[in-house]
N, C-alpha and C positions, 0 to 999 in steps of 0.2 A: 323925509320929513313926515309922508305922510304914516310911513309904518310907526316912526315913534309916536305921531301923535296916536293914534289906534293902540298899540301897546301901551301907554300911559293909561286908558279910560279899562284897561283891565288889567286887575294888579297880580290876579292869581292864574299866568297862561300855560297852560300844561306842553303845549305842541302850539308847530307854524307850520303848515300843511301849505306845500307847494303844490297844486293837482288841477281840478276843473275839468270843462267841456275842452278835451283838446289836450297834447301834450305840452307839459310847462319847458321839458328841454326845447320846444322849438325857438323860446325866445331869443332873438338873437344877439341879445348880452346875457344869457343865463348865468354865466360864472359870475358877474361882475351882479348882478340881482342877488343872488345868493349870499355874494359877500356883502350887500348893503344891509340884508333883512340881519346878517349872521351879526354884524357891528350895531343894529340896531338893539338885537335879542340879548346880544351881552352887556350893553349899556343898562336895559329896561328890566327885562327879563332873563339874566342868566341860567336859571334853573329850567327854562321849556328848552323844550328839543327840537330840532328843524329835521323836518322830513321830506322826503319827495316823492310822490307816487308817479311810476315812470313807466312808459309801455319798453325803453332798452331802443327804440330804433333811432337814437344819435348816439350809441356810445361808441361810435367811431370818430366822435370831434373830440381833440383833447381837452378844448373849452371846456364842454359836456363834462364829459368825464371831469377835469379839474371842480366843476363846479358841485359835480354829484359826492365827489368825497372831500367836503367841507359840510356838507350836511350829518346830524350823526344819524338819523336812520334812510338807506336807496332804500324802496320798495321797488322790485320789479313785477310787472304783468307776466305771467307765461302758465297759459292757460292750457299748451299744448306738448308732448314728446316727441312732434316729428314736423317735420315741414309743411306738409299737403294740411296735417290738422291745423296748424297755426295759423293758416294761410284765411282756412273756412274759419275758424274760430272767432280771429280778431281783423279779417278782411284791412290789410296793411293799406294804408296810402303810399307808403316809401318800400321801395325792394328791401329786405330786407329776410335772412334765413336764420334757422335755429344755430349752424355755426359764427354766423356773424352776433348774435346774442351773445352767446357762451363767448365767445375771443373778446367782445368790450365788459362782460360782468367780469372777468380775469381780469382789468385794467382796475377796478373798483377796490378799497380798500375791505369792504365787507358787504352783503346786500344780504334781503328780505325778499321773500317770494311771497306775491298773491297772485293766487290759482281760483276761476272762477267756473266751475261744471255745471254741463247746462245737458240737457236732451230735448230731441226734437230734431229737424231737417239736421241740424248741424247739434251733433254728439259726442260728447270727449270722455265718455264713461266707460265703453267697452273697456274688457280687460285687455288687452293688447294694446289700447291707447295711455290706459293710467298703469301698467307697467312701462313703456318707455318715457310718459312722465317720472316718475321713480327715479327711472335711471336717470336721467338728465338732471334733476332736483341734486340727487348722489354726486352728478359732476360739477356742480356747480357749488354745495357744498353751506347753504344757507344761513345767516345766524338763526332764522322763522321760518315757518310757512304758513301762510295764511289761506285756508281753505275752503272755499264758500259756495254756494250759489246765484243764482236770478233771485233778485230781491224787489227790484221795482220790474213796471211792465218794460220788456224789450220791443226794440224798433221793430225785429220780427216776431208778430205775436203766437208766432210759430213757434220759438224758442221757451221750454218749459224749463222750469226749477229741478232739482234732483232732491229726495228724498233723505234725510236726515241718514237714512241706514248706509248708503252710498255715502255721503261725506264722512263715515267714521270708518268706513271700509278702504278707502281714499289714506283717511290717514294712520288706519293700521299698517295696510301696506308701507308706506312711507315709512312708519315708525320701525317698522320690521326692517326696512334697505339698512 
């Protein structure tokens, strides 16, 4: 009720952005949340799209998963091509490896990649690091990729931004795979 009433007070909603401080698969009725916001957007709003910005560490619950491909845009996090980088990258609270990513985004009907490059103590730029992103990008097979930097200040203020020239090097690469 309350999603409709908020849908009602705006009549032109482009997007319903599932995301926040925190992953939104953790909630533990996410499929059945998805499906309330999904009955509400088609009632109010049929023309916006539901999306979910996800970091991928529950696409081992079928819930998850059920709940992710009822959305029309997955966004996944994966910031990294190899394990040890992903590990520093996005400093996981749940175990979780780049095989296990890759085997639940298989489970997905289609997903989106946002990729965030950063230098400093922890660096995902070298070329040996954004060659075996490529590769894995290539394995996974994306309908986007979303390519970016440090935009607001990080926890670690150690963590710098990369330079414009590097993000289109980034996605030459990519475009060339």
């Amino acid at each position: 009720d309350a999603i409709r009433a908020q849908l009602r007070l705006t009549s032109d909603v482009d997007a319903m952005t599932f995301s926040g401080n925190g992953e939104p698969t953790l909630h533990p009725e996410f499929e059945e949340l998805v499906m309330d916001v999904k009955l509400a957007r088609d009632e109010l709003s049929p023309r916006a799209k539901l999306i979910v910005l996800t970091n991928g560490a529950h696409l081992d619950s079928k819930k998850v998963i059920a709940g992710l491909n009822q959305v029309d845009y997955r966004v996944i996090k994966l910031d990294a091509g190899n394990d040890k980088l992903m590990k520093a990258v996005n400093a996981p609270l749940v175990r979780r490896n780049l095989a296990q990513l890759l085997s639940g985004i298989k489970r997905l009907n289609d997903c989106m990649i946002q990729a965030m490059f950063m230098k400093g103590p922890i660096d995902n730029t070298g070329s040996a690091d954004i060659d075996e992103w490529v590769e894995v990008i290539g394995m996974i097979k994306p309908t986007a990729v979303q390519i970016m930097t440090v935009t607001r200040e990080p926890m670690d203020k150690a963590i710098l931004p990369v330079d414009e020239d590097t993000l289109y090097t980034i996605a030459f690469k990519l475009k060339k795979r």
